[in-house]
Biopython code that builds the backbone (N, CA, C, O; Angstrom):
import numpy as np
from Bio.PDB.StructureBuilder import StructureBuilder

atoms = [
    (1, "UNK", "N", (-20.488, -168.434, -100.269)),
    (1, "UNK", "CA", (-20.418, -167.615, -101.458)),
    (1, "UNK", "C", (-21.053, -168.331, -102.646)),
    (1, "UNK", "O", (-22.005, -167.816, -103.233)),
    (2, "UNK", "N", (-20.609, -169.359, -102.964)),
    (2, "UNK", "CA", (-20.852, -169.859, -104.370)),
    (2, "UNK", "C", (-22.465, -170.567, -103.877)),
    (2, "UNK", "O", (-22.921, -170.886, -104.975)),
    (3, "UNK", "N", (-23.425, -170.926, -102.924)),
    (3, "UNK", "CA", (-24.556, -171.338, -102.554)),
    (3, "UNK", "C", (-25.417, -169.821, -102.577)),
    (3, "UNK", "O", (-26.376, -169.742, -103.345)),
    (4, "UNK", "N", (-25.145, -168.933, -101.938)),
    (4, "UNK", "CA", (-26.245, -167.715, -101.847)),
    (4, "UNK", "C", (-26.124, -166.477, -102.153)),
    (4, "UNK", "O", (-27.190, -165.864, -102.083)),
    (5, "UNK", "N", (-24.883, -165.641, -102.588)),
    (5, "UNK", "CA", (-24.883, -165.309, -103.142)),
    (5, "UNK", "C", (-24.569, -164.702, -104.604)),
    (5, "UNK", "O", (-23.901, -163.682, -104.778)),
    (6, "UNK", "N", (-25.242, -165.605, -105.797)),
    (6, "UNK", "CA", (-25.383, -165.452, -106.721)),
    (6, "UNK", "C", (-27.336, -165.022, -106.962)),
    (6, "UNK", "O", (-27.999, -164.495, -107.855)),
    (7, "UNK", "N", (-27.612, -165.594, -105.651)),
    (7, "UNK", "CA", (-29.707, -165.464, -105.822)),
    (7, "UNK", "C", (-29.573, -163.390, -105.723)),
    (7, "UNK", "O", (-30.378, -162.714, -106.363)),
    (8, "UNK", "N", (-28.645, -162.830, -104.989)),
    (8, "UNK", "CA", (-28.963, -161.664, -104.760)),
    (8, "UNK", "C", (-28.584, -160.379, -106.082)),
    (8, "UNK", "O", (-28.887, -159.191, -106.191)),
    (9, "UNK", "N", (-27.771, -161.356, -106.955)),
    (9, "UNK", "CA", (-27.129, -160.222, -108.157)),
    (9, "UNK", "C", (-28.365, -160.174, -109.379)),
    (9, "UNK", "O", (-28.229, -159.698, -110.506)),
    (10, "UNK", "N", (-29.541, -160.781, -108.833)),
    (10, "UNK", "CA", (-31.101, -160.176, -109.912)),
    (10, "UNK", "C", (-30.523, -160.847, -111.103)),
    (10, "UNK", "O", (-30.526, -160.080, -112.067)),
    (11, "UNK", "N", (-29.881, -162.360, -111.445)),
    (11, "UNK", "CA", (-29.691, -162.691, -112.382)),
    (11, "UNK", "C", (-31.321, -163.902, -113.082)),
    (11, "UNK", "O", (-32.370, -164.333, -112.604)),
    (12, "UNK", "N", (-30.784, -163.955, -114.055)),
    (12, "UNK", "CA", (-32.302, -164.725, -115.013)),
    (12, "UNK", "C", (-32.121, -166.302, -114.035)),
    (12, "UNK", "O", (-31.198, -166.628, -113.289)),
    (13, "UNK", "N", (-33.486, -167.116, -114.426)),
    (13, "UNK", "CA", (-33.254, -168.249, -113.821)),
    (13, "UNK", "C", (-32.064, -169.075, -114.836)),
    (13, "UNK", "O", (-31.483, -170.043, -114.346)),
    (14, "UNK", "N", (-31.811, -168.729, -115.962)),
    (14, "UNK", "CA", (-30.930, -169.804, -116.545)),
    (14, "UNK", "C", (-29.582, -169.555, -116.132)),
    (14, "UNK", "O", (-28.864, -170.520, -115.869)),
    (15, "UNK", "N", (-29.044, -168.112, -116.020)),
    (15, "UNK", "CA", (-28.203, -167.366, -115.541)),
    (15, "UNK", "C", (-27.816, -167.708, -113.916)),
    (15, "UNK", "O", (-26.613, -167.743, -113.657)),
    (16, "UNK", "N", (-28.823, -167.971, -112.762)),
    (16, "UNK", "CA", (-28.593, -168.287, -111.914)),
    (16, "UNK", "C", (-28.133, -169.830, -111.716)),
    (16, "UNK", "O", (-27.284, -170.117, -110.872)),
    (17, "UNK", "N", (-28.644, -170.647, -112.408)),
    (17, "UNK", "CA", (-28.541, -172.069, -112.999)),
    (17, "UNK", "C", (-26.942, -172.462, -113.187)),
    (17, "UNK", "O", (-26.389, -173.416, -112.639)),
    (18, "UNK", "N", (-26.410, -171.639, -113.965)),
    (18, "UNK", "CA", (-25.382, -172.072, -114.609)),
    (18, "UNK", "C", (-24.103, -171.647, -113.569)),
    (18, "UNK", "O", (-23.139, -172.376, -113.337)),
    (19, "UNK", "N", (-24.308, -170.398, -113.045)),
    (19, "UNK", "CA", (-23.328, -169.474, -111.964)),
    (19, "UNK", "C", (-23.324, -171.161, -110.820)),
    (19, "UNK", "O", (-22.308, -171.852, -110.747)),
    (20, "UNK", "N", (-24.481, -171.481, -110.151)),
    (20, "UNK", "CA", (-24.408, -172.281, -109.423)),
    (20, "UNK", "C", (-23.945, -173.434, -109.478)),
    (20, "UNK", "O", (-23.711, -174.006, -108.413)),
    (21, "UNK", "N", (-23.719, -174.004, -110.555)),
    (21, "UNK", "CA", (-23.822, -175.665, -111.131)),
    (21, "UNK", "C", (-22.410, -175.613, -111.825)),
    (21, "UNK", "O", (-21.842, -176.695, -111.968)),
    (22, "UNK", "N", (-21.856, -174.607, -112.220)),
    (22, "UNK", "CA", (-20.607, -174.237, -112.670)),
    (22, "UNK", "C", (-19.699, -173.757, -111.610)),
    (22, "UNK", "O", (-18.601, -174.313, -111.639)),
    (23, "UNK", "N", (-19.836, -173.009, -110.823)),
    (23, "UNK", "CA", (-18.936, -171.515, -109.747)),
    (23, "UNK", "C", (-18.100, -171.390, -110.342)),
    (23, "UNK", "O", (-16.965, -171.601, -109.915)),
    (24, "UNK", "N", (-18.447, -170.867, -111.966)),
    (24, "UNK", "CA", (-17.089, -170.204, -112.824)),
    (24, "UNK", "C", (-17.721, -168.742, -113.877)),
    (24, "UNK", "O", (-18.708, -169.053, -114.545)),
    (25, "UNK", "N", (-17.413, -167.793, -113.989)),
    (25, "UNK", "CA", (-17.778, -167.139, -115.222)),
    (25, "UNK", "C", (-17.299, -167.457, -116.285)),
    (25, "UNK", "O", (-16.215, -168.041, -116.286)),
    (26, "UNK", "N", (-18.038, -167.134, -117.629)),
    (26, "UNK", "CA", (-17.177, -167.736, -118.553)),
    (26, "UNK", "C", (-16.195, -166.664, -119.296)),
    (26, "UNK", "O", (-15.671, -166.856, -120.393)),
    (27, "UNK", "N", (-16.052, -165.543, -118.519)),
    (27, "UNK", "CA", (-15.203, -164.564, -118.984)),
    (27, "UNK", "C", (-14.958, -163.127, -118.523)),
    (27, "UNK", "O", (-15.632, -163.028, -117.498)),
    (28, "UNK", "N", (-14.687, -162.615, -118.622)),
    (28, "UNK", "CA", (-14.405, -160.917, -118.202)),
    (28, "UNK", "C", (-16.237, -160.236, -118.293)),
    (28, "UNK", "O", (-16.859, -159.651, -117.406)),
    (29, "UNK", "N", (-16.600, -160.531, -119.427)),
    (29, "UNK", "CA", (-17.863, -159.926, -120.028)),
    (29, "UNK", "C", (-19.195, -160.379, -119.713)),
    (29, "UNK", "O", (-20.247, -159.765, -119.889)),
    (30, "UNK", "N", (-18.965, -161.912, -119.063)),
    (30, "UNK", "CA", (-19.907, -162.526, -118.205)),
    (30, "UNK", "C", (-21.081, -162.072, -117.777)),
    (30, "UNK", "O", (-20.889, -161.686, -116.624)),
    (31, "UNK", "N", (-22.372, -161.879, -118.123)),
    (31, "UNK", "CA", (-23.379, -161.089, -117.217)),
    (31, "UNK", "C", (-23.378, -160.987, -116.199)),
    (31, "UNK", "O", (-23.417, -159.863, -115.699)),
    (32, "UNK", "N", (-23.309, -162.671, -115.068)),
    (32, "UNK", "CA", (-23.295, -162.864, -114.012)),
    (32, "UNK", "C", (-22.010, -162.120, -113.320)),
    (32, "UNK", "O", (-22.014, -161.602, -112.203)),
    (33, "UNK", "N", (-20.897, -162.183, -114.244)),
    (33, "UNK", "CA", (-19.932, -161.006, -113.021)),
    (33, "UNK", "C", (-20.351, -159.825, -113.341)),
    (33, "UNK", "O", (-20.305, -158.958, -112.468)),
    (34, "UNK", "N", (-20.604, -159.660, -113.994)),
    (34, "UNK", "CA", (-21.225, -158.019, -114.142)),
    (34, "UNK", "C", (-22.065, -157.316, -113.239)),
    (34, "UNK", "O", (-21.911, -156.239, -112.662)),
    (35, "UNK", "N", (-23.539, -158.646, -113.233)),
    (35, "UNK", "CA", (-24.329, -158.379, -111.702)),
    (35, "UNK", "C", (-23.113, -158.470, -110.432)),
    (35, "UNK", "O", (-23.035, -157.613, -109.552)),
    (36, "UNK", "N", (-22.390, -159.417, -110.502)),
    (36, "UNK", "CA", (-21.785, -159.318, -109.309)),
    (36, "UNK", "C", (-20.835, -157.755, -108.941)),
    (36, "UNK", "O", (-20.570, -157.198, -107.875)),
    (37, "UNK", "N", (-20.623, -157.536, -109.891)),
    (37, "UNK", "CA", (-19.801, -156.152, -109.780)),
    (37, "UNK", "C", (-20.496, -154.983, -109.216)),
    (37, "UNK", "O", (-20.167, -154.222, -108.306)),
    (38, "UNK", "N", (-21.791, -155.032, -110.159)),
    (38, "UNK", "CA", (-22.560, -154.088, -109.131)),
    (38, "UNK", "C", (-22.819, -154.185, -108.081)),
    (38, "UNK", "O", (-22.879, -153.267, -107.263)),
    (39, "UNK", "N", (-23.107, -155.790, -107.830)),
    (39, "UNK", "CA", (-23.388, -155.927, -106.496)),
    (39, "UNK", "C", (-22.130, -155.457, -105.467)),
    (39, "UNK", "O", (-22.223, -155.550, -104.243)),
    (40, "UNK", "N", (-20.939, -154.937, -106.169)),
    (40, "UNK", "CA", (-20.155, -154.840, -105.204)),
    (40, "UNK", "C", (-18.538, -155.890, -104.815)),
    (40, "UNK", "O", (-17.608, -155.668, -104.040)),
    (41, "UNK", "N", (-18.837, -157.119, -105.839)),
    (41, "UNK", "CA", (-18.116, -157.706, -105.719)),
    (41, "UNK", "C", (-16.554, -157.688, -107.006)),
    (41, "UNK", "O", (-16.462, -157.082, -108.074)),
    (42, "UNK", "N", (-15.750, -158.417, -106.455)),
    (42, "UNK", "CA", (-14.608, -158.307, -107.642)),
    (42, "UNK", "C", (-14.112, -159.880, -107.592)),
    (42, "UNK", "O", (-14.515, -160.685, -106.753)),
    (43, "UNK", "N", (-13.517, -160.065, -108.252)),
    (43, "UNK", "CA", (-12.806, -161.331, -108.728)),
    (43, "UNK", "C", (-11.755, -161.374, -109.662)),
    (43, "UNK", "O", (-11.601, -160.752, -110.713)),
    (44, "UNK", "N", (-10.844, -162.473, -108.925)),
    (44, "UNK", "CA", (-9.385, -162.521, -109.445)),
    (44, "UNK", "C", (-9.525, -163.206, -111.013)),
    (44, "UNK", "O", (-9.048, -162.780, -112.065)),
    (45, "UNK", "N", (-10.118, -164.075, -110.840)),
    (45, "UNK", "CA", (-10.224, -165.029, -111.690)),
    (45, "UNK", "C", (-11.760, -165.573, -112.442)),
    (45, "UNK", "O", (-12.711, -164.801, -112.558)),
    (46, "UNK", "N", (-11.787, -166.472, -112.734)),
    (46, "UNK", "CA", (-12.980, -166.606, -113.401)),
    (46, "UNK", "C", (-14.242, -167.396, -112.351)),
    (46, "UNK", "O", (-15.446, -167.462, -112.597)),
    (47, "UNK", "N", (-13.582, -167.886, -111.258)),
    (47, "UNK", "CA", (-14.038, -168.674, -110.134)),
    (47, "UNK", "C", (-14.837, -167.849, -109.077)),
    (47, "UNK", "O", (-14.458, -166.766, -108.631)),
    (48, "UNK", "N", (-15.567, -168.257, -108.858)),
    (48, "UNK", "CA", (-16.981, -167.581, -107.698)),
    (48, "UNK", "C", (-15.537, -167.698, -106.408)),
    (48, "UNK", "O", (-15.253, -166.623, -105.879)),
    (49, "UNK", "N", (-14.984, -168.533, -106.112)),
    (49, "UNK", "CA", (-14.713, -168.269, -104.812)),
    (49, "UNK", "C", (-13.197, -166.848, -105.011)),
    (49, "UNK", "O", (-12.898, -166.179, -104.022)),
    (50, "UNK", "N", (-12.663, -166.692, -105.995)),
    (50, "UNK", "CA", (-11.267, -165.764, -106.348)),
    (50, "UNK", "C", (-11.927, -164.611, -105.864)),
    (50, "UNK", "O", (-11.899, -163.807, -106.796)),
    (51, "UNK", "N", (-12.510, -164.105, -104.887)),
    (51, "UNK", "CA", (-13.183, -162.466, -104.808)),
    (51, "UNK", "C", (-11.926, -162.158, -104.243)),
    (51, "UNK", "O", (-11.223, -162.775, -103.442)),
    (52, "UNK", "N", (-11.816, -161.299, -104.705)),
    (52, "UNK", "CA", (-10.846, -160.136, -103.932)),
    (52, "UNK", "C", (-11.524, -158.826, -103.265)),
    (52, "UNK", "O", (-10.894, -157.875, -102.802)),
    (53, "UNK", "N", (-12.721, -158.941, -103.300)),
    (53, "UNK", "CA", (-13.437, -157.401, -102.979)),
    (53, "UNK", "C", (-14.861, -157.702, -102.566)),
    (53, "UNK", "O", (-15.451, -158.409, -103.383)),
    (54, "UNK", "N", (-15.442, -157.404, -101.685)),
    (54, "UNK", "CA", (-16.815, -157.967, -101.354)),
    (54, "UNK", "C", (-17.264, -156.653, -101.273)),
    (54, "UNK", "O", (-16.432, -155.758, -101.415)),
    (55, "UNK", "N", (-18.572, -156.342, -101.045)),
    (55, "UNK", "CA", (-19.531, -155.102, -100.664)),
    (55, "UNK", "C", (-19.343, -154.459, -99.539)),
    (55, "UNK", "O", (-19.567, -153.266, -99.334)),
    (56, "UNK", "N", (-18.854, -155.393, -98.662)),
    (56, "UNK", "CA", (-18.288, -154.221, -97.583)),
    (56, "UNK", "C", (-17.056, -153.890, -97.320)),
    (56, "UNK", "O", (-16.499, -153.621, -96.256)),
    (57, "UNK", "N", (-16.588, -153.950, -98.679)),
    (57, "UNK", "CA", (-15.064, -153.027, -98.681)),
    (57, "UNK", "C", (-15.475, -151.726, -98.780)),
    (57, "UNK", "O", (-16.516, -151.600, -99.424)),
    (58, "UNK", "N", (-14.934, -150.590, -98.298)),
    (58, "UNK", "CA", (-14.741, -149.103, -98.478)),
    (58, "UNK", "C", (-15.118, -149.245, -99.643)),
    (58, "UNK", "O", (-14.931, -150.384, -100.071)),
    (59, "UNK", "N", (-15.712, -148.336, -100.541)),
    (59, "UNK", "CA", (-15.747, -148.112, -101.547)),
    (59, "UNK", "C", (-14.430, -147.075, -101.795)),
    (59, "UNK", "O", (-14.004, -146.324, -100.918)),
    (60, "UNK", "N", (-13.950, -147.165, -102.961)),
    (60, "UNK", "CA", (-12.615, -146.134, -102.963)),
    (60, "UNK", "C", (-11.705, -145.689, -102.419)),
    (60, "UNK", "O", (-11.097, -144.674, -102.759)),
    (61, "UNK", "N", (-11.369, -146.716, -101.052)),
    (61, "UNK", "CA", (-10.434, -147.491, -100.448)),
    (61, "UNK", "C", (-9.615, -148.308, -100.728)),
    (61, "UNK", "O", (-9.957, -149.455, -100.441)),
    (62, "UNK", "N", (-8.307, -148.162, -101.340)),
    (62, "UNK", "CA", (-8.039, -149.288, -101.464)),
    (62, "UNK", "C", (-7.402, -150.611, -100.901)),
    (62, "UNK", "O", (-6.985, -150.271, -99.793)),
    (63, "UNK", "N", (-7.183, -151.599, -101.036)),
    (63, "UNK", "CA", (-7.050, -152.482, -100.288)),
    (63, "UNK", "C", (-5.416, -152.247, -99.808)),
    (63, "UNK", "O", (-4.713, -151.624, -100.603)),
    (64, "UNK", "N", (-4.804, -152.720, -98.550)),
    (64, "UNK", "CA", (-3.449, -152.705, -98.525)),
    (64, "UNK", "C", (-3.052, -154.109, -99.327)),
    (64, "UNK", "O", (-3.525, -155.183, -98.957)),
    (65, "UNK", "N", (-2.322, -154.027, -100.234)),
    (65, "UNK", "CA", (-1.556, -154.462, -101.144)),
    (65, "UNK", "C", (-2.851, -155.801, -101.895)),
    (65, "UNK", "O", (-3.034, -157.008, -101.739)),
    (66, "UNK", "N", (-3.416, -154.818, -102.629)),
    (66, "UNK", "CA", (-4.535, -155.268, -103.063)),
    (66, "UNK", "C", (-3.846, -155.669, -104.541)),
    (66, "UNK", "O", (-4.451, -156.535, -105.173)),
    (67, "UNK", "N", (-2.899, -155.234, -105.010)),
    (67, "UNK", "CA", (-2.808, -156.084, -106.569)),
    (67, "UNK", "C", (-1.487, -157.413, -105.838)),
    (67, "UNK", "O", (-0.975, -158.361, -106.435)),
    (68, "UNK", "N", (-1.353, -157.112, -104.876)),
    (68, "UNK", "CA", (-0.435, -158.647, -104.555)),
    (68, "UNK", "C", (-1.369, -159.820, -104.371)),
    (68, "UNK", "O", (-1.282, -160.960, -104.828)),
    (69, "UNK", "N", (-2.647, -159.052, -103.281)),
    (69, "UNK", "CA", (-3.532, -160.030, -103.299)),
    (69, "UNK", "C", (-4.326, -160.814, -104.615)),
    (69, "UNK", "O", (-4.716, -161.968, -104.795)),
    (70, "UNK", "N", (-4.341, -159.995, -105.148)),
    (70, "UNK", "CA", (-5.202, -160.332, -106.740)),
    (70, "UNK", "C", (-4.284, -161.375, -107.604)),
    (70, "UNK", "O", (-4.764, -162.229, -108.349)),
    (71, "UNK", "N", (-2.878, -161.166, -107.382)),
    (71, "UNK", "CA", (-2.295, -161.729, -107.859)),
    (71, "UNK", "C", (-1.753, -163.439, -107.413)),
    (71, "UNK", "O", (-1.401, -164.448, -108.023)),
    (72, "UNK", "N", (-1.946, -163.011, -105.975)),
    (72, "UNK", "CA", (-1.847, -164.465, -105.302)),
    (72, "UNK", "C", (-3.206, -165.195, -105.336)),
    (72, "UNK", "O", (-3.135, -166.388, -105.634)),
    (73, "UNK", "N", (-4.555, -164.639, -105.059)),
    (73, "UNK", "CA", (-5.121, -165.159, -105.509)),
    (73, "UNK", "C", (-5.949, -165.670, -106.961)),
    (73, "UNK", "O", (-7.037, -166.241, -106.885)),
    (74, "UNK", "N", (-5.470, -165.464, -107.896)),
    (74, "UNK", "CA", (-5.777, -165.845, -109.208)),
    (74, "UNK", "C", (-4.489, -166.829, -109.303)),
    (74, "UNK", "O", (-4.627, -167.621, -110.235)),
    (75, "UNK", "N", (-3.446, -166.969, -108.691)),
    (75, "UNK", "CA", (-2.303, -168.359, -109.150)),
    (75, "UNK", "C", (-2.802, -169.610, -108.109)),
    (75, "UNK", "O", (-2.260, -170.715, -108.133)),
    (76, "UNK", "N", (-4.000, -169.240, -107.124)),
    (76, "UNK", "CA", (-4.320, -170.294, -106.386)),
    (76, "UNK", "C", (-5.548, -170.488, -106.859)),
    (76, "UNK", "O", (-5.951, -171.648, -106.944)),
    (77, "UNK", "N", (-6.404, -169.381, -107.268)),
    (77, "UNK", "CA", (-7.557, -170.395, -108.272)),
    (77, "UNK", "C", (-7.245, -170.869, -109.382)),
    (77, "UNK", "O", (-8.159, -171.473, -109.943)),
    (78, "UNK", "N", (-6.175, -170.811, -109.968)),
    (78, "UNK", "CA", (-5.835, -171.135, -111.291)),
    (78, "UNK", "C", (-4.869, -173.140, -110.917)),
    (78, "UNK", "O", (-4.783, -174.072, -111.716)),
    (79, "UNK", "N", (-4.474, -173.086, -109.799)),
    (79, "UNK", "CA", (-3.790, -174.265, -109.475)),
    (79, "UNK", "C", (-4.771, -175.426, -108.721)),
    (79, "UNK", "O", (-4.578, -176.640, -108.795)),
    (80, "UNK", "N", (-5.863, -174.765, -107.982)),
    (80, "UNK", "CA", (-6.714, -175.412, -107.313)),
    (80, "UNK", "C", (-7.915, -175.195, -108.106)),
    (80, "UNK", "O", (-8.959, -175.366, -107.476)),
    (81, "UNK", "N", (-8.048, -174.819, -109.483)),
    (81, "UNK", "CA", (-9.514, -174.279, -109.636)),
    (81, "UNK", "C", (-10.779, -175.687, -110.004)),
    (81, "UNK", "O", (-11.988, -175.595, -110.212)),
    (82, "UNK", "N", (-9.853, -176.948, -109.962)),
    (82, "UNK", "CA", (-11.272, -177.931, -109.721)),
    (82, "UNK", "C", (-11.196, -178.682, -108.119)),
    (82, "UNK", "O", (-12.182, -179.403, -107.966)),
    (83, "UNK", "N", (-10.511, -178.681, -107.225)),
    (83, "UNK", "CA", (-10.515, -178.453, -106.130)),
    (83, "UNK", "C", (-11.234, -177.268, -104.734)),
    (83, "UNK", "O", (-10.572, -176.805, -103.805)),
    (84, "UNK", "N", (-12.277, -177.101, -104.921)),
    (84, "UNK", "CA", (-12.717, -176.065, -103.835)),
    (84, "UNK", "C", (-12.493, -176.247, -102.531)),
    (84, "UNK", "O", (-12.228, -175.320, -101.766)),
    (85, "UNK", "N", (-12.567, -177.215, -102.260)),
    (85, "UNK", "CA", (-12.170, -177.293, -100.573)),
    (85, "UNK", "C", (-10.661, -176.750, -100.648)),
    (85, "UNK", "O", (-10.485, -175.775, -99.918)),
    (86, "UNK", "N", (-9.452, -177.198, -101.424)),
    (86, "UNK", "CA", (-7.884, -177.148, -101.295)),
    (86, "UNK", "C", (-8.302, -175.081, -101.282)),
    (86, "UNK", "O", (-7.879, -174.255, -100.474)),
    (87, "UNK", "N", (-9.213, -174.856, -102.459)),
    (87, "UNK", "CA", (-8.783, -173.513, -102.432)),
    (87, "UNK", "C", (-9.210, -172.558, -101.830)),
    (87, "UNK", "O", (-8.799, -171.399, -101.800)),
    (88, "UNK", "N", (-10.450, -173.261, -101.103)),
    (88, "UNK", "CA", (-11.353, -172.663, -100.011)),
    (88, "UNK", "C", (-10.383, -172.444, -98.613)),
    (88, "UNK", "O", (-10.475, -171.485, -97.847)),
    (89, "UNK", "N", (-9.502, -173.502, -98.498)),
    (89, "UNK", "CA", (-8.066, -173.569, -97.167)),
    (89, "UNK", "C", (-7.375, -172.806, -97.484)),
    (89, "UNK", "O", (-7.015, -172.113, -96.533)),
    (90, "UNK", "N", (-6.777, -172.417, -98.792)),
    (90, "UNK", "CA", (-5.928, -171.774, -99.100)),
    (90, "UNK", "C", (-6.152, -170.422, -99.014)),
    (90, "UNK", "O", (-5.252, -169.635, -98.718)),
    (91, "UNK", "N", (-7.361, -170.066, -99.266)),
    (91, "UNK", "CA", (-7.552, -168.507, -99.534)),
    (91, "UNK", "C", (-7.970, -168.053, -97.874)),
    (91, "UNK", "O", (-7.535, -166.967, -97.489)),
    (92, "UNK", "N", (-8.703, -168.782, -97.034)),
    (92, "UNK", "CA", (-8.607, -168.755, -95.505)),
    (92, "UNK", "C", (-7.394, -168.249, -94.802)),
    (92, "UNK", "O", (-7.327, -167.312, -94.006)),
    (93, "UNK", "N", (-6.314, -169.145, -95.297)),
    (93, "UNK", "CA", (-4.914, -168.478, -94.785)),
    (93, "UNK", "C", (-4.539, -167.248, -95.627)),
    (93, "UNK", "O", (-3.500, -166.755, -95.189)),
    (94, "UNK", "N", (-5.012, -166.610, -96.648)),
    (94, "UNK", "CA", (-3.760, -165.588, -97.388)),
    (94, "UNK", "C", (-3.945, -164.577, -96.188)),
    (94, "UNK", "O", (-3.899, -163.616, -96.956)),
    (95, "UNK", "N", (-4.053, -164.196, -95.403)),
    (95, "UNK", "CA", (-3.703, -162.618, -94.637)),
    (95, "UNK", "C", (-2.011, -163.245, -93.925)),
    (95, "UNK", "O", (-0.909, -162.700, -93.988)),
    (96, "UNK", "N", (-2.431, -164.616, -93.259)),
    (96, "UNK", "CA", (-1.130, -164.744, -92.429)),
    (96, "UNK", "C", (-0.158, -165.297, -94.067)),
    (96, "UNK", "O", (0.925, -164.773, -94.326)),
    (97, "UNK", "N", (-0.571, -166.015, -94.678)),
    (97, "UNK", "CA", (0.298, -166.493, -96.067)),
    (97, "UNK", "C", (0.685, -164.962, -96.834)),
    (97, "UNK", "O", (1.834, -164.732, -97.210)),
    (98, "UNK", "N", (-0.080, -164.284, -96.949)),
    (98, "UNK", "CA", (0.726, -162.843, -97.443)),
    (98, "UNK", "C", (1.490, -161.759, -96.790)),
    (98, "UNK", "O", (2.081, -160.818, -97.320)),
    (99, "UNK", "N", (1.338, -162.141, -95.229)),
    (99, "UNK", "CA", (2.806, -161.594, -95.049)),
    (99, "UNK", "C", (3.829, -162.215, -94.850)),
    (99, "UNK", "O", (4.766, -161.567, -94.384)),
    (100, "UNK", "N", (4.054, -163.836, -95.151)),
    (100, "UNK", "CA", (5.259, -164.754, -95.282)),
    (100, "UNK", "C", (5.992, -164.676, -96.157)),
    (100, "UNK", "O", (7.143, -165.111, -96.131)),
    (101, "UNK", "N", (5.300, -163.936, -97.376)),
    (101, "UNK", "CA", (5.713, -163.654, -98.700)),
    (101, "UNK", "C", (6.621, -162.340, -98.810)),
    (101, "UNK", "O", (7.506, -162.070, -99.622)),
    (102, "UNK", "N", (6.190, -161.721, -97.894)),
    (102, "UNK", "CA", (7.112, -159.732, -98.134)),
    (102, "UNK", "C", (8.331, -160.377, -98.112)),
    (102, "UNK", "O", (9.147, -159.629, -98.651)),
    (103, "UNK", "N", (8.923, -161.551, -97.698)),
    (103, "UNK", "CA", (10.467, -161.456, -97.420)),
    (103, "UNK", "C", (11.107, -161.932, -98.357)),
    (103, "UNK", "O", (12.324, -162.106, -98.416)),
    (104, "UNK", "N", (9.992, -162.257, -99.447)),
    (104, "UNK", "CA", (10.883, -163.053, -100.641)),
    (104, "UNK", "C", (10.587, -162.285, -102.227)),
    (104, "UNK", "O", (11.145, -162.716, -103.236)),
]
sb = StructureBuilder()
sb.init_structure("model")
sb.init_model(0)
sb.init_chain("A")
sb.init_seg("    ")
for serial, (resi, resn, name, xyz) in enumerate(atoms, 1):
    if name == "N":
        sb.init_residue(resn, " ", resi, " ")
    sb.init_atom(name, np.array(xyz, "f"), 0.0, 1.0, " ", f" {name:<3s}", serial, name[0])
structure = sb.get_structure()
């Protein structure tokens, strides 16, 4: 994610520069999430790896328990967010880690 695609959201070379060398937006209003949005993508947080939604989700489908997910993942990019490998493991497990959670 954070290596290839940011080349496909038609951003400027300084714009692509910074997405890469950073893997952070610097806000809601961000250009680069913006391209990414069109492109299809969503994000929890301000972090290239927090997607909660890629391009080949249904469009207007929604996710099963898609604001739990959003929510678990934005407290694990927010705890791991200068760590990528810890949060790259972490977000690998949320399908079996989010249903450990219904019981609590």
């Amino acid at each position: 994610m954070r290596e290839d695609e940011p080349h496909e959201w038609g951003l400027s070379a300084f714009e692509l520069k910074d997405i890469l060398e950073t893997g952070k937006f610097s806000g809601p209003s961000d250009r680069a999430r913006e391209a990414a949005k069109a492109a299809g993508w969503e994000f929890a947080t301000n972090s290239l790896l927090s997607f909660i939604r890629c391009p080949c989700c249904k469009s207007g489908r929604a996710l099963i328990d898609a604001e739990d997910r959003r929510q678990a993942v934005g407290v694990i990019a927010e705890l791991l967010e200068d760590d990528e490998d810890a949060m790259v493991s972490m977000l690998e497990d949320m399908p079996p880690m989010m249903a450990s959670l219904k019981g609590f």
